[in-house]
Backbone and ligand atoms as CSV (ligand in chain L), in Angstrom:
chain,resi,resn,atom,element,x,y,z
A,1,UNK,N,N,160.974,118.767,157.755
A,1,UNK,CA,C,161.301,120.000,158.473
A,1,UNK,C,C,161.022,119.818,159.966
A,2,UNK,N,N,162.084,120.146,161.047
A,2,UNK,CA,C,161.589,120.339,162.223
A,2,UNK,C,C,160.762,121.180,162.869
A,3,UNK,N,N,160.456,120.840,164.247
A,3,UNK,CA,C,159.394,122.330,164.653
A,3,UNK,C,C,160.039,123.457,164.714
A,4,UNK,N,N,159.527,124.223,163.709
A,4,UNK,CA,C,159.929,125.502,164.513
A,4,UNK,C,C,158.857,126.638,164.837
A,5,UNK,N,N,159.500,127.469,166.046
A,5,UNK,CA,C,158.572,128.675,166.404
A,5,UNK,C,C,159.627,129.797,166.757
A,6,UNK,N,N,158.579,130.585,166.112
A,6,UNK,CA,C,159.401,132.080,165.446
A,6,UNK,C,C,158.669,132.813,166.744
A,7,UNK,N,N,159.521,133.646,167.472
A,7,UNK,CA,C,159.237,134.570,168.578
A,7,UNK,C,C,159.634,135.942,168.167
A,8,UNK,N,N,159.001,136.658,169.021
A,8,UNK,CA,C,159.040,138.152,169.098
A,8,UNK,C,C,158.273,138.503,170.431
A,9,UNK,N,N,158.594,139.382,170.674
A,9,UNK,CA,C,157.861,140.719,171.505
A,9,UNK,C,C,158.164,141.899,171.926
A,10,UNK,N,N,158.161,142.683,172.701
A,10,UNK,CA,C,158.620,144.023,173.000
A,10,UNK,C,C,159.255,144.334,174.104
A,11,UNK,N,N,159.166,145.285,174.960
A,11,UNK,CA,C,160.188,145.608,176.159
A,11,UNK,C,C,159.449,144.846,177.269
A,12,UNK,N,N,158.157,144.974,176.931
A,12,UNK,CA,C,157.009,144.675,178.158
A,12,UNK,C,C,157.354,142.964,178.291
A,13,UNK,N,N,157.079,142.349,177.078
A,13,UNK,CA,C,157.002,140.650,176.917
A,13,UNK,C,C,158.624,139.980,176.848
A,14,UNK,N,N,159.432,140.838,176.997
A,14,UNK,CA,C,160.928,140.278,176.919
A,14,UNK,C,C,161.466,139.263,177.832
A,15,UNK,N,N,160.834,139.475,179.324
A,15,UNK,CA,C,161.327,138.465,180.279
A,15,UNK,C,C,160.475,137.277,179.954
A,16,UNK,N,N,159.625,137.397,179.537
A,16,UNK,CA,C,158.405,136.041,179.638
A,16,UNK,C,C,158.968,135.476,178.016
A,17,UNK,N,N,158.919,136.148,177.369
A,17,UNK,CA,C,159.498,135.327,176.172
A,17,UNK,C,C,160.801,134.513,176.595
A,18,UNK,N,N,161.657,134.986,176.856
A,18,UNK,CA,C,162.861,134.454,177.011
A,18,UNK,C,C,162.335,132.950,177.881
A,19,UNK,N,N,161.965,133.377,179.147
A,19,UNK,CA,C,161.162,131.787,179.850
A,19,UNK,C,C,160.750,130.765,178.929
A,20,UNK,N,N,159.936,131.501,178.139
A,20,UNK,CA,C,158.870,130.143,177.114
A,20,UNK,C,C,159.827,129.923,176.159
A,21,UNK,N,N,160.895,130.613,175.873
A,21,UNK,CA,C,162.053,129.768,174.589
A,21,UNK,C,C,162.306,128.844,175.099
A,22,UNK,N,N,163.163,128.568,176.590
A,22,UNK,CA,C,163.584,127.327,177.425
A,22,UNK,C,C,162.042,126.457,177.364
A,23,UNK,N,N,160.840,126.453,177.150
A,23,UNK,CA,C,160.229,125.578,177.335
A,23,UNK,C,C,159.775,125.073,176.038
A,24,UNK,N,N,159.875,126.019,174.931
A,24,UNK,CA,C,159.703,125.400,173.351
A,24,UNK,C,C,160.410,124.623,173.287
A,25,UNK,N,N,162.041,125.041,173.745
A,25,UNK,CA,C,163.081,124.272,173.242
A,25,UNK,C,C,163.050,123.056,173.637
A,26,UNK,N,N,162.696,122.852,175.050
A,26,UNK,CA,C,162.813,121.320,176.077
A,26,UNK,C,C,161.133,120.941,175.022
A,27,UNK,N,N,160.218,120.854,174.384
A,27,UNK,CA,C,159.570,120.680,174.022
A,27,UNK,C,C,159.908,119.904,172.313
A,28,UNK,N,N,161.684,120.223,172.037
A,28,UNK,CA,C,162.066,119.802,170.603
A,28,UNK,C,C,161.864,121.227,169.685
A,29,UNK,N,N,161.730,122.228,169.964
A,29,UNK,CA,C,161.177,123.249,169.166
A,29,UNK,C,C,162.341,124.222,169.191
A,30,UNK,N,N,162.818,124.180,167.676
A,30,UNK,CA,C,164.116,125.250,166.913
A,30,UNK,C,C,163.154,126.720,167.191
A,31,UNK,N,N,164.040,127.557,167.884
A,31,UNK,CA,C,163.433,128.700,168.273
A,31,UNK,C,C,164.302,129.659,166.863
A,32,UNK,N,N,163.258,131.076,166.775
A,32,UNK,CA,C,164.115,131.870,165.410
A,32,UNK,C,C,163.547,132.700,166.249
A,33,UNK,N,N,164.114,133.663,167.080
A,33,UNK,CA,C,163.651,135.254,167.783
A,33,UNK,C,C,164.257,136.544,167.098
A,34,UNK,N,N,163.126,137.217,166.790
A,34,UNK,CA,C,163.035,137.986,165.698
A,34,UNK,C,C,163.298,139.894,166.687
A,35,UNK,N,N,163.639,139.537,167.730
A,35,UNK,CA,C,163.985,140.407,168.480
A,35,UNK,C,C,162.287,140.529,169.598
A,36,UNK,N,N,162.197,141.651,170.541
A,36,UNK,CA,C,163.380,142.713,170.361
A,36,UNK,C,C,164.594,141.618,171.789
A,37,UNK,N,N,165.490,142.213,171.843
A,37,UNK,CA,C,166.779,141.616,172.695
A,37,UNK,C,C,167.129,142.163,173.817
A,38,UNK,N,N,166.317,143.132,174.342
A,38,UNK,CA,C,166.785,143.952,175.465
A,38,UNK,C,C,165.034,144.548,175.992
A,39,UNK,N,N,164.948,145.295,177.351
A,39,UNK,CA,C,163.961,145.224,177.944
A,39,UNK,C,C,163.947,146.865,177.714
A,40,UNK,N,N,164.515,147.499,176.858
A,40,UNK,CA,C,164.456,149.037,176.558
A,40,UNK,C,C,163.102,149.084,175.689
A,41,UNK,N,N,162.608,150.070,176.213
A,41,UNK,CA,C,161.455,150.525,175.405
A,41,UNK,C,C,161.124,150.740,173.519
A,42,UNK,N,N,160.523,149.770,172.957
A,42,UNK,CA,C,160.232,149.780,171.580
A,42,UNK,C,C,158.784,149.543,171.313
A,43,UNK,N,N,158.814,149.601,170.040
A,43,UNK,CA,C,157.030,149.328,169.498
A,43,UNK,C,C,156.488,147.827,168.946
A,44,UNK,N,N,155.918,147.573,169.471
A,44,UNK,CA,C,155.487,145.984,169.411
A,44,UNK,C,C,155.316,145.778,167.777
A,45,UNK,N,N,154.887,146.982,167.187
A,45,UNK,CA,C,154.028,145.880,165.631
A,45,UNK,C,C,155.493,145.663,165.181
A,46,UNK,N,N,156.603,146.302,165.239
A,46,UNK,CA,C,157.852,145.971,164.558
A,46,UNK,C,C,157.968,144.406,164.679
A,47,UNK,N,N,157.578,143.591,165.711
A,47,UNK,CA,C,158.137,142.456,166.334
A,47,UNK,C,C,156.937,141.727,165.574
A,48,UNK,N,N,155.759,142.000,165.504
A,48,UNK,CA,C,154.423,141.514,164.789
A,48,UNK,C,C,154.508,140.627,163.609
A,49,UNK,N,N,155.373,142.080,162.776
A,49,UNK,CA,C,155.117,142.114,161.230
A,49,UNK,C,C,155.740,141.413,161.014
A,50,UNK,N,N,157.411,141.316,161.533
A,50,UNK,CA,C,158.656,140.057,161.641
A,50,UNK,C,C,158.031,138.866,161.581
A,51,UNK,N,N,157.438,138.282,162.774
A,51,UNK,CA,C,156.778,137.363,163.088
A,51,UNK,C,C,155.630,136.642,162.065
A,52,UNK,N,N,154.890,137.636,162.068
A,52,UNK,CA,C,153.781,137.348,161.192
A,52,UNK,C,C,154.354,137.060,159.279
A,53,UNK,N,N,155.001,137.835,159.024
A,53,UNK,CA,C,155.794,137.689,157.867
A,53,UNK,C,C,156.687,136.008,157.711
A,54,UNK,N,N,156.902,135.807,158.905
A,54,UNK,CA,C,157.732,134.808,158.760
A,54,UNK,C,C,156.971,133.330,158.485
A,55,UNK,N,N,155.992,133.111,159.672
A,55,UNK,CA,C,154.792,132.508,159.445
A,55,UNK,C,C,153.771,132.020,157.604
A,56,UNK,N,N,153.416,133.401,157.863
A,56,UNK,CA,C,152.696,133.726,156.496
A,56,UNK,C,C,153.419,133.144,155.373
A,57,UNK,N,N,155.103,133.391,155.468
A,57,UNK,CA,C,155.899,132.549,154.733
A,57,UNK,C,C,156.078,131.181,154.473
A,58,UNK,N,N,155.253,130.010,155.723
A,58,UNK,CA,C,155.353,129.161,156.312
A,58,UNK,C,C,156.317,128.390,157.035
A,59,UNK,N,N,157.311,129.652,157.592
A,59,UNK,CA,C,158.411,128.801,158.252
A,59,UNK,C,C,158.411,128.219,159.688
A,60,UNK,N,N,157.386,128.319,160.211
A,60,UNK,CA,C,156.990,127.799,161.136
A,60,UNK,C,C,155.369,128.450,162.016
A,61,UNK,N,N,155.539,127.950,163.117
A,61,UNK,CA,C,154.155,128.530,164.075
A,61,UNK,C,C,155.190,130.122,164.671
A,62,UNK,N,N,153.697,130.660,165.307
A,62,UNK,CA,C,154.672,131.624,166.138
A,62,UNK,C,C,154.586,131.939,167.059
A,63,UNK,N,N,154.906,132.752,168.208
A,63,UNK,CA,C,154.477,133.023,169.443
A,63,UNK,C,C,155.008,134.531,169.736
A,64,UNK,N,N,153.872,135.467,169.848
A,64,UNK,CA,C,154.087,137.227,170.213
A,64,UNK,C,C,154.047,137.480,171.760
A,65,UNK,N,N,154.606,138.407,172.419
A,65,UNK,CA,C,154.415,138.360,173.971
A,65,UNK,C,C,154.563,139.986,174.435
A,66,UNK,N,N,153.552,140.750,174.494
A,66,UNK,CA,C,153.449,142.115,174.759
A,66,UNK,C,C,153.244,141.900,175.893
A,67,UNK,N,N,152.627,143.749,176.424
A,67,UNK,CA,C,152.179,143.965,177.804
A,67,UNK,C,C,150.541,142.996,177.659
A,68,UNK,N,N,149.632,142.712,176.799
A,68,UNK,CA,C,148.554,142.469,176.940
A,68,UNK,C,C,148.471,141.200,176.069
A,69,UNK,N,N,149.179,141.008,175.095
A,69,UNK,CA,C,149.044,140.370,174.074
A,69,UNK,C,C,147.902,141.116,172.433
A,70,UNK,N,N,147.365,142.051,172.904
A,70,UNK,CA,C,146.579,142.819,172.103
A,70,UNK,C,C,146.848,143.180,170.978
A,71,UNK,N,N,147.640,144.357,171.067
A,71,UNK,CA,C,148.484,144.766,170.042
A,71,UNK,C,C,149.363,144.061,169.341
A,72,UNK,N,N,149.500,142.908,169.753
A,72,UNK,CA,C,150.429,141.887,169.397
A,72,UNK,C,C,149.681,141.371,167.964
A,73,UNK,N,N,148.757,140.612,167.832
A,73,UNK,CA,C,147.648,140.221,167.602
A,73,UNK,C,C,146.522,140.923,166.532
A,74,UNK,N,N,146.857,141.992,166.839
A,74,UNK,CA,C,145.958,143.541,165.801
A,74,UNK,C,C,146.879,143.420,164.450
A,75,UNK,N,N,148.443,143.676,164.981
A,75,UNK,CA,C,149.355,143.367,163.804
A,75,UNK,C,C,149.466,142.434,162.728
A,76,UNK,N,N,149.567,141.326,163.673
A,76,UNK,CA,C,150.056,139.830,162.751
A,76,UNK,C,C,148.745,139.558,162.283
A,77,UNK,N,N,147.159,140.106,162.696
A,77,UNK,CA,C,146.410,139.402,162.084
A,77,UNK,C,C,145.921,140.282,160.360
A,78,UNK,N,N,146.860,141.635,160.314
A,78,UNK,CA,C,147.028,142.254,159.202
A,78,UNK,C,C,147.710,141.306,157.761
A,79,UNK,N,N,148.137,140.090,158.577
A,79,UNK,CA,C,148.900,139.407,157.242
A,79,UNK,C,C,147.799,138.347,156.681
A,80,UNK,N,N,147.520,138.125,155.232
A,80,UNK,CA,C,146.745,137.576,154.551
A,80,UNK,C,C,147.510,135.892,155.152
A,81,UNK,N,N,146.342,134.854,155.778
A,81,UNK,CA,C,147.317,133.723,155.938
A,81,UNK,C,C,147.499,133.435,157.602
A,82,UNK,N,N,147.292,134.453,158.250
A,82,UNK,CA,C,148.395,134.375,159.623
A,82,UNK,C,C,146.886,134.710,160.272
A,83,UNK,N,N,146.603,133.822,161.287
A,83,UNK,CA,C,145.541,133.586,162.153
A,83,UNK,C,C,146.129,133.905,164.047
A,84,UNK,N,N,146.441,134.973,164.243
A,84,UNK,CA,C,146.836,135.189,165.710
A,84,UNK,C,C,145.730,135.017,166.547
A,85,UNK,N,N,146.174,134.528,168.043
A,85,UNK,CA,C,145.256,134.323,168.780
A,85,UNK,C,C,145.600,134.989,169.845
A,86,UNK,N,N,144.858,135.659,170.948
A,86,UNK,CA,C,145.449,136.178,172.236
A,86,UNK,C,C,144.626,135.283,172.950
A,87,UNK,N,N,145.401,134.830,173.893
A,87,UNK,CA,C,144.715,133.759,174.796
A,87,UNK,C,C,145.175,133.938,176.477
A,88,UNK,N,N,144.027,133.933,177.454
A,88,UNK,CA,C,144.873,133.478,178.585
A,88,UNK,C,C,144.453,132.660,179.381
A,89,UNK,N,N,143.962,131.372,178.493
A,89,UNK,CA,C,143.690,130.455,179.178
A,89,UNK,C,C,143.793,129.229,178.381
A,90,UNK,N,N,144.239,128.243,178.799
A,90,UNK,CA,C,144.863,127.079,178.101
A,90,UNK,C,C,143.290,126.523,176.927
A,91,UNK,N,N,142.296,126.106,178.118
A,91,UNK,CA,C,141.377,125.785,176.888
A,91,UNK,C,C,141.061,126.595,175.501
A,92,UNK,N,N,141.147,127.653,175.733
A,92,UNK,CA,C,141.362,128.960,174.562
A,92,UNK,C,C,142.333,128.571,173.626
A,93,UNK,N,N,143.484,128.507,174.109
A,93,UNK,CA,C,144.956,128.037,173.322
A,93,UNK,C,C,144.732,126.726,172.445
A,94,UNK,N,N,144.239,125.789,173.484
A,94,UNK,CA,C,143.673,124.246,172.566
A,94,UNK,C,C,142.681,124.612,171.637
A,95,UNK,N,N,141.444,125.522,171.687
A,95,UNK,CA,C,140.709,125.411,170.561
A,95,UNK,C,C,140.714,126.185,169.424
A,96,UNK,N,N,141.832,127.188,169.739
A,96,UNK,CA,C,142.495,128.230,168.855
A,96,UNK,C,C,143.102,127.300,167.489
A,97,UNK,N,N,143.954,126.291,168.227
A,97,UNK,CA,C,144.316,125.447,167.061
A,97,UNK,C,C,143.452,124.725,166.513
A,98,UNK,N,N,142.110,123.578,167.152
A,98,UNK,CA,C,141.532,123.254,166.717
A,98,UNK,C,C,140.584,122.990,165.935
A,99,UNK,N,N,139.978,124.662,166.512
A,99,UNK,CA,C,138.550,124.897,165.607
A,99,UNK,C,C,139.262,125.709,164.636
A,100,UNK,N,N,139.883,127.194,165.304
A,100,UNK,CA,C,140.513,128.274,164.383
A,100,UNK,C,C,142.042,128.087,163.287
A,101,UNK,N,N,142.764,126.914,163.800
A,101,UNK,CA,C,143.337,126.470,162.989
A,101,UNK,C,C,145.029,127.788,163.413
A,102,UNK,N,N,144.676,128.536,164.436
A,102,UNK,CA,C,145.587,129.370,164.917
A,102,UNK,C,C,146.931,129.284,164.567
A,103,UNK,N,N,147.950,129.729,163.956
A,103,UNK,CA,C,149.746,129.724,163.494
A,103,UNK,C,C,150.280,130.696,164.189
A,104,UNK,N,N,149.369,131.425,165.437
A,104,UNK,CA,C,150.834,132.231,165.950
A,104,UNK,C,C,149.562,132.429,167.206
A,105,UNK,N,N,150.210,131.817,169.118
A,105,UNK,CA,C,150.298,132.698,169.766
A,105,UNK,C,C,150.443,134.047,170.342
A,106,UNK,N,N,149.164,134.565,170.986
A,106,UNK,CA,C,149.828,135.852,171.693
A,106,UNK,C,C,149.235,135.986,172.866
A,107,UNK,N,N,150.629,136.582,174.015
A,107,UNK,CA,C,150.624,136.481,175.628
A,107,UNK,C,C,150.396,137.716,176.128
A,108,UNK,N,N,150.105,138.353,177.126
A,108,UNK,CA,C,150.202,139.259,177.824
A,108,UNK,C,C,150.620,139.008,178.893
A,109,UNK,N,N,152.119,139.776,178.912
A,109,UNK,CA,C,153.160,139.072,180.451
A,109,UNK,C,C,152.522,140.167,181.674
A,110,UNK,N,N,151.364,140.873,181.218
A,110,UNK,CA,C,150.860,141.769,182.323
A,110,UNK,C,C,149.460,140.949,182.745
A,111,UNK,N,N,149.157,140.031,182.082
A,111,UNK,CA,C,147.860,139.516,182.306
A,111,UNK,C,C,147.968,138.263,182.686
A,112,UNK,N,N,148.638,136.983,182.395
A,112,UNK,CA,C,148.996,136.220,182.797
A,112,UNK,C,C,149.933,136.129,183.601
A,113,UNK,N,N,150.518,135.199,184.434
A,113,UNK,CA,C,151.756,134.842,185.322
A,113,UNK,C,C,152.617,133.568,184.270
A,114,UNK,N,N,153.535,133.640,184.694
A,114,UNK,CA,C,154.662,132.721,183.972
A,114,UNK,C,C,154.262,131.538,184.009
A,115,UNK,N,N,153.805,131.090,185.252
A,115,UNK,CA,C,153.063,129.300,185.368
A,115,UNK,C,C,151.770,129.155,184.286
A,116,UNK,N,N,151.343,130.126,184.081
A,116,UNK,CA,C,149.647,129.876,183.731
A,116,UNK,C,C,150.147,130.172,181.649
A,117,UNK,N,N,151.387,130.983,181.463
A,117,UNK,CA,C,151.486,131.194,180.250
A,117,UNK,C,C,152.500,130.174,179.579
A,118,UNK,N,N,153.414,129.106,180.475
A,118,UNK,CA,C,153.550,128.254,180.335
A,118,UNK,C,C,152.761,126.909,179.774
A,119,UNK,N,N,151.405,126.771,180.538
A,119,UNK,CA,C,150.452,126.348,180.489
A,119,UNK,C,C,149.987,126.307,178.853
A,120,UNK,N,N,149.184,127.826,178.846
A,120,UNK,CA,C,149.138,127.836,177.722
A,120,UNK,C,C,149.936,127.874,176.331
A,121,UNK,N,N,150.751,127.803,176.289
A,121,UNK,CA,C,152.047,127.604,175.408
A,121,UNK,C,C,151.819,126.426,175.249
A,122,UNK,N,N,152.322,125.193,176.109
A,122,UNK,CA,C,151.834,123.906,175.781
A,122,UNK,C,C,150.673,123.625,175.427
A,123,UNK,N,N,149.397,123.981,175.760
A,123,UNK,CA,C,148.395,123.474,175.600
A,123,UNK,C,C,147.825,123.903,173.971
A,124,UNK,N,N,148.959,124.727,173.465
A,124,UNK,CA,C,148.723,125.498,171.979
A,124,UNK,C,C,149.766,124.629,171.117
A,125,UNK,N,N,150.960,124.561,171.531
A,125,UNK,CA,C,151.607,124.022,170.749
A,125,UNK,C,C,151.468,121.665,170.711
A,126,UNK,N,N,150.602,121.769,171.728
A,126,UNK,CA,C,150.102,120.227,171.786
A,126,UNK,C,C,148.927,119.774,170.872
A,127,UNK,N,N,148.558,120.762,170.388
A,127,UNK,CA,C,147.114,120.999,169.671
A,127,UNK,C,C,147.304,121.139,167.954
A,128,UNK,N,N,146.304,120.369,167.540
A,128,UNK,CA,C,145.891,121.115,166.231
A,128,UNK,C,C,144.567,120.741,165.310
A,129,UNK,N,N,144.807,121.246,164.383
A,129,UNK,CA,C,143.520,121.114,163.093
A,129,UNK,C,C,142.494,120.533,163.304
A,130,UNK,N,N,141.404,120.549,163.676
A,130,UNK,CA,C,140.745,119.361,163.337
A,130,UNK,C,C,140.164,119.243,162.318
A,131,UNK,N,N,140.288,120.366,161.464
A,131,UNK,CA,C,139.406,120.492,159.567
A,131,UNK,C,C,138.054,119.891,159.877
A,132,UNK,N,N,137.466,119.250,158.654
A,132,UNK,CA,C,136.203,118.889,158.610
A,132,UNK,C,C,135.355,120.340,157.910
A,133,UNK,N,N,134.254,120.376,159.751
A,133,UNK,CA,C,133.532,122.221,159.172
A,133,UNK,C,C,134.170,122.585,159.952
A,134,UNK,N,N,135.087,122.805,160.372
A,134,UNK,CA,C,136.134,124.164,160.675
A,134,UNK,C,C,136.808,124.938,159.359
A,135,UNK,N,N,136.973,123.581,158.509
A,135,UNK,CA,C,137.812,124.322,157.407
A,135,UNK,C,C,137.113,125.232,156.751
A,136,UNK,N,N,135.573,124.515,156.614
A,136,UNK,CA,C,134.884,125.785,155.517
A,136,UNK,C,C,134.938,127.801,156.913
A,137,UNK,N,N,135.079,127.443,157.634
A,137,UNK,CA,C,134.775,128.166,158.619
A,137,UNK,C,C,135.936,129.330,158.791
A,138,UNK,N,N,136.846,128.803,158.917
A,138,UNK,CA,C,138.380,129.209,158.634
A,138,UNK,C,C,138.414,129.721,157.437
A,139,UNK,N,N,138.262,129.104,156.214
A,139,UNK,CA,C,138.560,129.989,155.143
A,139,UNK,C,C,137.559,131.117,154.457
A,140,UNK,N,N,136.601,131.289,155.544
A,140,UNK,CA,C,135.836,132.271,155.236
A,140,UNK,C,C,136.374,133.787,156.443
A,141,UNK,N,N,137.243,133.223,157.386
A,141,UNK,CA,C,137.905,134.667,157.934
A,141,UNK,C,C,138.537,135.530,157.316
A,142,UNK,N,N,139.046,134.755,155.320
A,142,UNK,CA,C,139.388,135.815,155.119
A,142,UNK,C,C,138.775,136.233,153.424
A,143,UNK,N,N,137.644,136.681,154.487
A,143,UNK,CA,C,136.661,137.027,153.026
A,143,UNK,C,C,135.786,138.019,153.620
A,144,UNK,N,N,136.657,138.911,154.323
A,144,UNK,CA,C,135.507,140.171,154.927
A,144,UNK,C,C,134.826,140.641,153.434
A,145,UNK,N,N,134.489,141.004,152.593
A,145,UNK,CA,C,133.937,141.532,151.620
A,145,UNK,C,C,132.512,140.681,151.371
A,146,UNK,N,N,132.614,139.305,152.089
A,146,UNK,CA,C,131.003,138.657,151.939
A,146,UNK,C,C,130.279,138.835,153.202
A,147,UNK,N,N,130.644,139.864,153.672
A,147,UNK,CA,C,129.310,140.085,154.458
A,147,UNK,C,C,128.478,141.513,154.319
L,1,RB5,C1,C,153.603,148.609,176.065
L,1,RB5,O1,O,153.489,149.506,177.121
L,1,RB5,C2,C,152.242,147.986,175.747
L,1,RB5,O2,O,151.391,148.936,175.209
L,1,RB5,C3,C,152.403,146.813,174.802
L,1,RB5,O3,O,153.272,145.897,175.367
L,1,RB5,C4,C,151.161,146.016,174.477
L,1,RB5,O4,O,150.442,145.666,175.613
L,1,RB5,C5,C,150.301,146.501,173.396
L,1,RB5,O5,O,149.314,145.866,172.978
C-alpha cells in the first residue's frame, strides 16, 4: 500500500490545508480530503469524525487543520484506535510519533504560520514508532477505567 494521508478541516484551516496537500504530495503522499472544500463557515467535528473514522479504519495517517487545532483533536481522539496530536512545534510532531505512536496530525492555521506548519508536517510525517516501553505506554491510553 502507498502513503496515504487523509485530510480534513474547516472554514478556518481550508487555506493551510490546501498548502500542506502540495507538500504531502511532493513528499510521495496519495492525499484523500474528506472536505470541507470551500472557506464558508462549517463545524469542524464533521471533518474530525471523517478523518478519524478513516484512520481508525487503517487507511492511512491523517492530518486535521482548524482555527487552533483543538477542537480538531477533542473529536478524532473520541475514536477507539486514533491517537490525535495538536502540535506547534516540530519537536512535538517528531515525538508524537515516536513515543505516542500519533496517526493523525492537528494544526491551528491561527496559531502557527504556513512556514513553521510546513515544518511540522514534515517533521511528523518523517517520524515514527519507536515501540519498546512506549508500547506498553500507548496501549494503556486506552484504558481510562484503570485508574
Ligand atoms: C472556528 O471559528 C474555530 O472555532 C475552529 O476552527 C477551531 O479552532 C476549533 O477548535
Amino acid at each position: 500500500m502507498g502513503k496515504i494521508l487523509i485530510v480534513g478541516s474547516d472554514h478556518a484551516g481550508f487555506a493551510l490545508k490546501k498548502e500542506l496537500c502540495e507538500v504531502a504530495r511532493e513528499l510521495g503522499y496519495e492525499i484523500e480530503d474528506v472536505g470541507t472544500h470551500s472557506a464558508e463557515s462549517t463545524d469542524y467535528p464533521d471533518y474530525s469524525h471523517r478523518v478519524a473514522g478513516a484512520v481508525a479504519r487503517g487507511d492511512g495517517v491523517g492530518l486535521l487543520v482548524c482555527g487552533t487545532g483543538v477542537g480538531m483533536s477533542m473529536a478524532a481522539n473520541r475514536h477507539p484506535g486514533v491517537r490525535a496530536a495538536t502540535c506547534g512545534d516540530s519537536y512535538s510532531a517528531a515525538m508524537a510519533r515516536r513515543h505516542n505512536d500519533a496517526n493523525v496530525l492537528c494544526l491551528g492555521s491561527r496559531v502557527v504560520g504556513s512556514g513553521l506548519a510546513v515544518e511540522i508536517l514534515k517533521a511528523f510525517l518523517s517520524s515514527s514508532f519507536e515501540g519498546g516501553r512506549h508500547e506498553r505506554r500507548v496501549h494503556k491510553i486506552e484504558l481510562p477505567d484503570e485508574g
